[in-house]
Structures are given as C-alpha cells and as structure tokens.
VMD Tcl script that builds the backbone (N, CA, C; Angstrom):
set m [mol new atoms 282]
animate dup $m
set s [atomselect $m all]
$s set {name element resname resid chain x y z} {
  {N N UNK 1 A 36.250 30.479 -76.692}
  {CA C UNK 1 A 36.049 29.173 -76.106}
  {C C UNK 1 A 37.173 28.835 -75.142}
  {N N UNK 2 A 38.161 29.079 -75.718}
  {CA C UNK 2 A 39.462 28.743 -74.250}
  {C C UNK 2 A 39.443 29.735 -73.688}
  {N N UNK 3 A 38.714 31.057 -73.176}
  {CA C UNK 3 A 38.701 31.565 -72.040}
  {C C UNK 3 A 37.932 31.301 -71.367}
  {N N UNK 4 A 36.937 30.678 -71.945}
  {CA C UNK 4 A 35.425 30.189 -71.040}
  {C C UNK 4 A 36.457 28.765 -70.301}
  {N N UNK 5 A 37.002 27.839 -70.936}
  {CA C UNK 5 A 37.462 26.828 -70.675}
  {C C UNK 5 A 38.657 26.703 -69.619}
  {N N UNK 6 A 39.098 27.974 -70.103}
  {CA C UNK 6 A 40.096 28.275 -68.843}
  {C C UNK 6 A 39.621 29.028 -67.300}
  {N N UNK 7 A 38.889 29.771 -67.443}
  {CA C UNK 7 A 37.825 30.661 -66.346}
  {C C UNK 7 A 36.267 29.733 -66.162}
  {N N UNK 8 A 35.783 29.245 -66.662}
  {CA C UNK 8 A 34.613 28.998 -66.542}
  {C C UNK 8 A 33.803 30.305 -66.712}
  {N N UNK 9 A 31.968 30.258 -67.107}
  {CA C UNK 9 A 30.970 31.051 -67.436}
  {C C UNK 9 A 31.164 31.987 -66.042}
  {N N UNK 10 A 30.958 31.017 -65.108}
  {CA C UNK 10 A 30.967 32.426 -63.750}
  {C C UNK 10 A 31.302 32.853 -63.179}
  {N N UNK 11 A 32.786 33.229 -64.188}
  {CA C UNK 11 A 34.000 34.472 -64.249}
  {C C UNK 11 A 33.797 35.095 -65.049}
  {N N UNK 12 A 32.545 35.324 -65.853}
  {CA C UNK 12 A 32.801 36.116 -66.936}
  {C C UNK 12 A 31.172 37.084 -66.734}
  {N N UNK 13 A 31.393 38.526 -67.222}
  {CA C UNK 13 A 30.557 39.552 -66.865}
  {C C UNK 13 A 29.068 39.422 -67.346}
  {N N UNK 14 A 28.196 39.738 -67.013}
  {CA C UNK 14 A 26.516 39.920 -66.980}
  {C C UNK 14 A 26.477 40.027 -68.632}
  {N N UNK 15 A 27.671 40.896 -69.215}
  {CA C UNK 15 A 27.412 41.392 -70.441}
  {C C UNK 15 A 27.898 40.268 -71.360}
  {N N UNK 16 A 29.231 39.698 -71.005}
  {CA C UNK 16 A 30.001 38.504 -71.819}
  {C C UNK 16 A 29.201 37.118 -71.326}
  {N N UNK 17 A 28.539 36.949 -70.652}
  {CA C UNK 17 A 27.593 35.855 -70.802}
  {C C UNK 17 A 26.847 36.007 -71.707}
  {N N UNK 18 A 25.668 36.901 -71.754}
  {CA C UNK 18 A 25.039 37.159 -72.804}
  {C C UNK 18 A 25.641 37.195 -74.402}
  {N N UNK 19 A 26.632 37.622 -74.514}
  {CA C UNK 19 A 27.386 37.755 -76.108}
  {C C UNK 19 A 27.723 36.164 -75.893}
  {N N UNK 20 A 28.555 35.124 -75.613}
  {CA C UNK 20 A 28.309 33.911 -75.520}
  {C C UNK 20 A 27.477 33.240 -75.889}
  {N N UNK 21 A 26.408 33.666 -74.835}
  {CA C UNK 21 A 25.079 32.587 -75.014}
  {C C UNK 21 A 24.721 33.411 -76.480}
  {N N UNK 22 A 24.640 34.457 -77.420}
  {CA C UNK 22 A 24.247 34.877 -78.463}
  {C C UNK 22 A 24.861 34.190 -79.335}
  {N N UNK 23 A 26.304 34.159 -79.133}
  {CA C UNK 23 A 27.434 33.416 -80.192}
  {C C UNK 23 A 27.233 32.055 -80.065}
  {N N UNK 24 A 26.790 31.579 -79.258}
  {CA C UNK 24 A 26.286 29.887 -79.207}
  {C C UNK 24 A 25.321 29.935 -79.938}
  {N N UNK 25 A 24.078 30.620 -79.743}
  {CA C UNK 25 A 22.700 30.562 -80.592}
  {C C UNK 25 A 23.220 30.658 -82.006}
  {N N UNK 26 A 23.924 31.311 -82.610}
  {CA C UNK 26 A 24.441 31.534 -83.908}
  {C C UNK 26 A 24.887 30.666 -84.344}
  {N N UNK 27 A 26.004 30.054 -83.626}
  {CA C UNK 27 A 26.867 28.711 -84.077}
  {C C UNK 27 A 25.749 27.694 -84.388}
  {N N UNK 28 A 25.065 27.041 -83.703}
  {CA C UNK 28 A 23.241 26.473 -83.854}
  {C C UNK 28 A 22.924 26.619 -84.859}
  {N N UNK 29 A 22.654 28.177 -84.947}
  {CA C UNK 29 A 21.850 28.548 -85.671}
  {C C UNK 29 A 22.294 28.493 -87.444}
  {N N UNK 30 A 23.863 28.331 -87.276}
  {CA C UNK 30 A 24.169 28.277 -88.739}
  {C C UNK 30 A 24.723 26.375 -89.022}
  {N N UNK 31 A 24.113 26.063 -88.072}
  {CA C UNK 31 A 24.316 24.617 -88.450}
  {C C UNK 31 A 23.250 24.228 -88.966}
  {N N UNK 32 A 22.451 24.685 -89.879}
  {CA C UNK 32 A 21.239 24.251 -91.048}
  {C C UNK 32 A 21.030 23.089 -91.075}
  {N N UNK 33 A 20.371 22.067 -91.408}
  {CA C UNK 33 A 20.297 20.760 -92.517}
  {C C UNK 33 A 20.635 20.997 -93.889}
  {N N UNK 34 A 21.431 20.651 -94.272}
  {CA C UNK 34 A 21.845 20.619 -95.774}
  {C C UNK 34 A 21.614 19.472 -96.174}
  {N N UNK 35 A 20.920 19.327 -97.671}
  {CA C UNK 35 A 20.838 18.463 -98.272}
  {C C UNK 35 A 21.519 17.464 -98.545}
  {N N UNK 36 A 22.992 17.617 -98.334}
  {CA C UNK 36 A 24.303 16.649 -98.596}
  {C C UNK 36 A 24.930 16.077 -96.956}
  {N N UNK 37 A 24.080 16.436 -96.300}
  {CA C UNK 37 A 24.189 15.846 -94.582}
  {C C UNK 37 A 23.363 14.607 -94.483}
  {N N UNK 38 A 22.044 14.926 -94.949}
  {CA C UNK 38 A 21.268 13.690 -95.147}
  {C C UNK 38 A 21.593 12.922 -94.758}
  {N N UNK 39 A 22.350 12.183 -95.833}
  {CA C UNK 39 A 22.858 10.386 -95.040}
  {C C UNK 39 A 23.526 10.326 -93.910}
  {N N UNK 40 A 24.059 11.322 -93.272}
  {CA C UNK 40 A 24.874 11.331 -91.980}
  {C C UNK 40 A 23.747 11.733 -90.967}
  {N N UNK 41 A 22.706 12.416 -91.118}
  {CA C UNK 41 A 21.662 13.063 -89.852}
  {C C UNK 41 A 20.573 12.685 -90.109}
  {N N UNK 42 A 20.202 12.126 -91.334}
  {CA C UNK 42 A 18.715 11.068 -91.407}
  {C C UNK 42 A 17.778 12.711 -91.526}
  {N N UNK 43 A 18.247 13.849 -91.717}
  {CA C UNK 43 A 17.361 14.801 -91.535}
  {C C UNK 43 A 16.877 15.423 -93.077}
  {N N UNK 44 A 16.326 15.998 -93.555}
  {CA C UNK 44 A 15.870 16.090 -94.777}
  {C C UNK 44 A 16.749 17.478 -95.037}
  {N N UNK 45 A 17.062 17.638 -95.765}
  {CA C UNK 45 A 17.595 19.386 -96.290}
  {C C UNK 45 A 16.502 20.295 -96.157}
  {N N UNK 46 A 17.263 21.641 -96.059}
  {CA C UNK 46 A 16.184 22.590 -95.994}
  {C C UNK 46 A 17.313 24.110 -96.484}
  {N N UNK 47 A 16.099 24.579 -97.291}
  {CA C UNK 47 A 16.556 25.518 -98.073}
  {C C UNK 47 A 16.674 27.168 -97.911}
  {N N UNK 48 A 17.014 28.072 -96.893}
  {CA C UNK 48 A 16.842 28.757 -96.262}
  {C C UNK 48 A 16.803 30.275 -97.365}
  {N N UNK 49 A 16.445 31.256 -97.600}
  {CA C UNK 49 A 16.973 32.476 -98.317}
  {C C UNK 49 A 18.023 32.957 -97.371}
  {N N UNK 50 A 18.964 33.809 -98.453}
  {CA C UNK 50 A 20.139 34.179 -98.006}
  {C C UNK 50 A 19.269 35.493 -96.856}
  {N N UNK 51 A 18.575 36.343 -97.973}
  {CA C UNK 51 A 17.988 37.268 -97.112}
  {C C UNK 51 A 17.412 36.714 -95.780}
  {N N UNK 52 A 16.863 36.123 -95.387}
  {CA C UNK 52 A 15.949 35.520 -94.219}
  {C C UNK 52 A 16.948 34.662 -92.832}
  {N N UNK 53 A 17.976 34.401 -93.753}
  {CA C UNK 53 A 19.170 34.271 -92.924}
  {C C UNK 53 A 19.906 34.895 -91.823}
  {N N UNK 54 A 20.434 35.923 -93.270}
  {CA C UNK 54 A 20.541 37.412 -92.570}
  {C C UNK 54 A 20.224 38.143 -91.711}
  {N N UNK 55 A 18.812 38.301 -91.886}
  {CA C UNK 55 A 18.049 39.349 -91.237}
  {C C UNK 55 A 17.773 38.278 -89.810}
  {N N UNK 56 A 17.802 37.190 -89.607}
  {CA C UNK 56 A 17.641 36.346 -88.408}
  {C C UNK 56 A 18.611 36.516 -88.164}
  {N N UNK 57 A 19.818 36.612 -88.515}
  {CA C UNK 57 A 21.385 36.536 -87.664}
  {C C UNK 57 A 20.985 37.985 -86.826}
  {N N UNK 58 A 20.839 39.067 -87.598}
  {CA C UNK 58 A 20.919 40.316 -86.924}
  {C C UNK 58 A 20.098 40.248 -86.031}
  {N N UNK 59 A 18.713 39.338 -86.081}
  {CA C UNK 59 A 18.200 39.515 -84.778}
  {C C UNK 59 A 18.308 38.689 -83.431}
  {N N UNK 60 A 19.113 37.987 -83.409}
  {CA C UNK 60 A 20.096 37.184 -82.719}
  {C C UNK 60 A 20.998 37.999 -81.961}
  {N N UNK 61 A 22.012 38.343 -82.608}
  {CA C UNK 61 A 22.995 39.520 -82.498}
  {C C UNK 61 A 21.994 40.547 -81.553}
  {N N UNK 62 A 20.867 40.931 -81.871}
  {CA C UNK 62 A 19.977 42.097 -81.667}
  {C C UNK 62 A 19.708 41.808 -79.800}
  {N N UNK 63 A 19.538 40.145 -80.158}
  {CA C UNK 63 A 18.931 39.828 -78.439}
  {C C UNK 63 A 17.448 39.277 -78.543}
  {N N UNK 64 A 17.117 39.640 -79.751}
  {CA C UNK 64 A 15.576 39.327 -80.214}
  {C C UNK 64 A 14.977 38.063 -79.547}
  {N N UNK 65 A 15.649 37.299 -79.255}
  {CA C UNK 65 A 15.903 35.398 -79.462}
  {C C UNK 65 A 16.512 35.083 -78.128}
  {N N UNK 66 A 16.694 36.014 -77.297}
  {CA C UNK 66 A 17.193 35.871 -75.836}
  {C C UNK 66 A 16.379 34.849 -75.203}
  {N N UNK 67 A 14.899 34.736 -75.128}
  {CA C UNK 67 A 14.269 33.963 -74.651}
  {C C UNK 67 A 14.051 32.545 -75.052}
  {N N UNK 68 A 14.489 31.975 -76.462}
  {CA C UNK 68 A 14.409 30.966 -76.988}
  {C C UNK 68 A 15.440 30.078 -76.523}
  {N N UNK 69 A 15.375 28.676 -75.532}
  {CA C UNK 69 A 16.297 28.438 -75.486}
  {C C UNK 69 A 17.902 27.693 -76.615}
  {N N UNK 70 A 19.049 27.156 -76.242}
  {CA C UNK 70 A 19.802 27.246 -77.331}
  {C C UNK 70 A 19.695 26.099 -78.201}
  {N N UNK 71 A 18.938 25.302 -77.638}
  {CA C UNK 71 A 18.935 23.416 -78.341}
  {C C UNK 71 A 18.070 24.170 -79.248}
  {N N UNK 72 A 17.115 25.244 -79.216}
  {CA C UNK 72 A 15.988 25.129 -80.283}
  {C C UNK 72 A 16.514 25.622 -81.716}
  {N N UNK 73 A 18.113 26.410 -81.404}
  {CA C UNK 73 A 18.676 26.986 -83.040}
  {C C UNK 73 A 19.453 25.781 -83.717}
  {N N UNK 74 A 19.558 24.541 -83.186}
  {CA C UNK 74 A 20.221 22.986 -83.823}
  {C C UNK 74 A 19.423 22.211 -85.114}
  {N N UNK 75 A 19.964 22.725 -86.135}
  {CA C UNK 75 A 19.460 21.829 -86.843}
  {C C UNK 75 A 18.149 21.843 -87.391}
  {N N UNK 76 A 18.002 23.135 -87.693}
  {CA C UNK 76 A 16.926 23.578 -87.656}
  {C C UNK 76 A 16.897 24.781 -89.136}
  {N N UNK 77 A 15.785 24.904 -89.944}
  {CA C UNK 77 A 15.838 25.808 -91.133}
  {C C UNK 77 A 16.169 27.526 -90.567}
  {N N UNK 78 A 14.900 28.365 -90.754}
  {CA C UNK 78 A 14.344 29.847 -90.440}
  {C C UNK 78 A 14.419 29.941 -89.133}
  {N N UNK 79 A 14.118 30.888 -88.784}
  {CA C UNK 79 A 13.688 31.429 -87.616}
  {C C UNK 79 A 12.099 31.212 -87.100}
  {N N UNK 80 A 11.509 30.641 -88.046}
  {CA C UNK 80 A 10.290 30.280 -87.587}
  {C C UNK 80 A 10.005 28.797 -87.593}
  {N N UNK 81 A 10.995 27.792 -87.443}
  {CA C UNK 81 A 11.367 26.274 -87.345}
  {C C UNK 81 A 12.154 26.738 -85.852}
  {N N UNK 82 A 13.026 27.611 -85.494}
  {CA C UNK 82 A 13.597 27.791 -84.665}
  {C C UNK 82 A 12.089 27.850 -83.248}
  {N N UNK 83 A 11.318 28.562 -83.870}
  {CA C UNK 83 A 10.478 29.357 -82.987}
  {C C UNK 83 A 9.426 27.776 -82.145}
  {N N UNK 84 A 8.879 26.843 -83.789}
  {CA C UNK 84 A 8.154 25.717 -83.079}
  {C C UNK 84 A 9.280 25.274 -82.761}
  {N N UNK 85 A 10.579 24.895 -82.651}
  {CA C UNK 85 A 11.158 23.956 -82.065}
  {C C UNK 85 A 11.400 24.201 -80.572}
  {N N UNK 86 A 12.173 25.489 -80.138}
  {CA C UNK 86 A 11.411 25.975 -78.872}
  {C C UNK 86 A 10.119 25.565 -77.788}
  {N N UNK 87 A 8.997 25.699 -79.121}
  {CA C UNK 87 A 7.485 25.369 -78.362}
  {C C UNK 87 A 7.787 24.034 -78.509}
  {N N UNK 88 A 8.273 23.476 -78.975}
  {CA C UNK 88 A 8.105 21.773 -78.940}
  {C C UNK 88 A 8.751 21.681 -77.491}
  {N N UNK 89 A 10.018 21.759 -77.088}
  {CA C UNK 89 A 10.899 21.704 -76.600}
  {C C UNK 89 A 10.438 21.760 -75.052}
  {N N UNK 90 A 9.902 22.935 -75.162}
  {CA C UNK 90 A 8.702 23.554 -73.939}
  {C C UNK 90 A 7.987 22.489 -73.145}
  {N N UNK 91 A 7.204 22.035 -74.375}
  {CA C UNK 91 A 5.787 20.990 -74.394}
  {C C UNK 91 A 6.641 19.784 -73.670}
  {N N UNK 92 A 7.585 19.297 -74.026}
  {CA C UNK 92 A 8.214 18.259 -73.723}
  {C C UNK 92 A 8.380 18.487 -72.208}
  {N N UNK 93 A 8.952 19.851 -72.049}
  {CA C UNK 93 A 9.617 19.486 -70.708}
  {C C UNK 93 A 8.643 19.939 -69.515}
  {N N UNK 94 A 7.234 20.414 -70.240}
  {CA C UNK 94 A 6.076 20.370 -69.370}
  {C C UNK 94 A 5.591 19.216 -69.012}
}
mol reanalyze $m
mol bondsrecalc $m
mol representation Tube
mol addrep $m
C-alpha cells in the first residue's frame, strides 16, 4: 500500500497491477458479515465453510474472479453471493 501511495497504480507493471487488484479482491473478500458486526452494519451474519473459503481464496489468487468487479467481494458470504452481487451491480449500472 505505501508503494502504490508513494508511485501511484501507473507506475506499477501489467503484472503488479493485477496481483493488487487480486490482493484487493481478497482483502473484500475476507471482510465477511459476521454475526457480531450486526449492530454496527445492520447486515445479517453469514456463515461461510472453512473449506469453501479456501478453495475461493485460491481461485482469486488463480485469476478465476478477474472479471468480477472489486465492490462485488464487500461484505459479502461465498463466492456465489460474490457472483449475484456482481450481477446486481451490473444491472444497476445498466
């Protein structure tokens, strides 16, 4: 983050943009709803498997998710809450 902050994104290579924008989707992506957030985000908890977690991080990491943009991994359960939130997201800005 302080090299992006110190250089800005478009000083940095075709390849380190992409690992960025991946490591952003992740950061998102591990900001869940937890049940004990509730009263602070009005959002309901949600209960994710460790396995299903996992195996979504790696496909993140993988690039799998390149096309999804990054608001859609916020706050959000699975990878398939990730996926309608995306299509919501879409719809909206159609």
């Amino acid at each position: 983050q302080d090299i992006i902050a110190i250089l800005g994104m478009d000083e940095l290579s075709e390849e380190d943009k992409l690992t960025v924008t991946r490591a952003r989707k992740i950061q998102r992506f591990l900001s869940q709803p937890f049940d004990v957030a509730k009263v602070f985000t009005g959002s309901d908890g949600v209960q994710v498997p460790l396995e299903d977690t996992i195996k979504s991080f790696k496909a993140v990491v993988a690039g799998e998710y390149d096309h999804l943009p990054e608001a859609a991994f916020y706050m959000v359960g699975g990878i398939d809450d990730v996926k309608a939130k995306a299509e919501r997201l879409a719809a909206e800005a159609a």
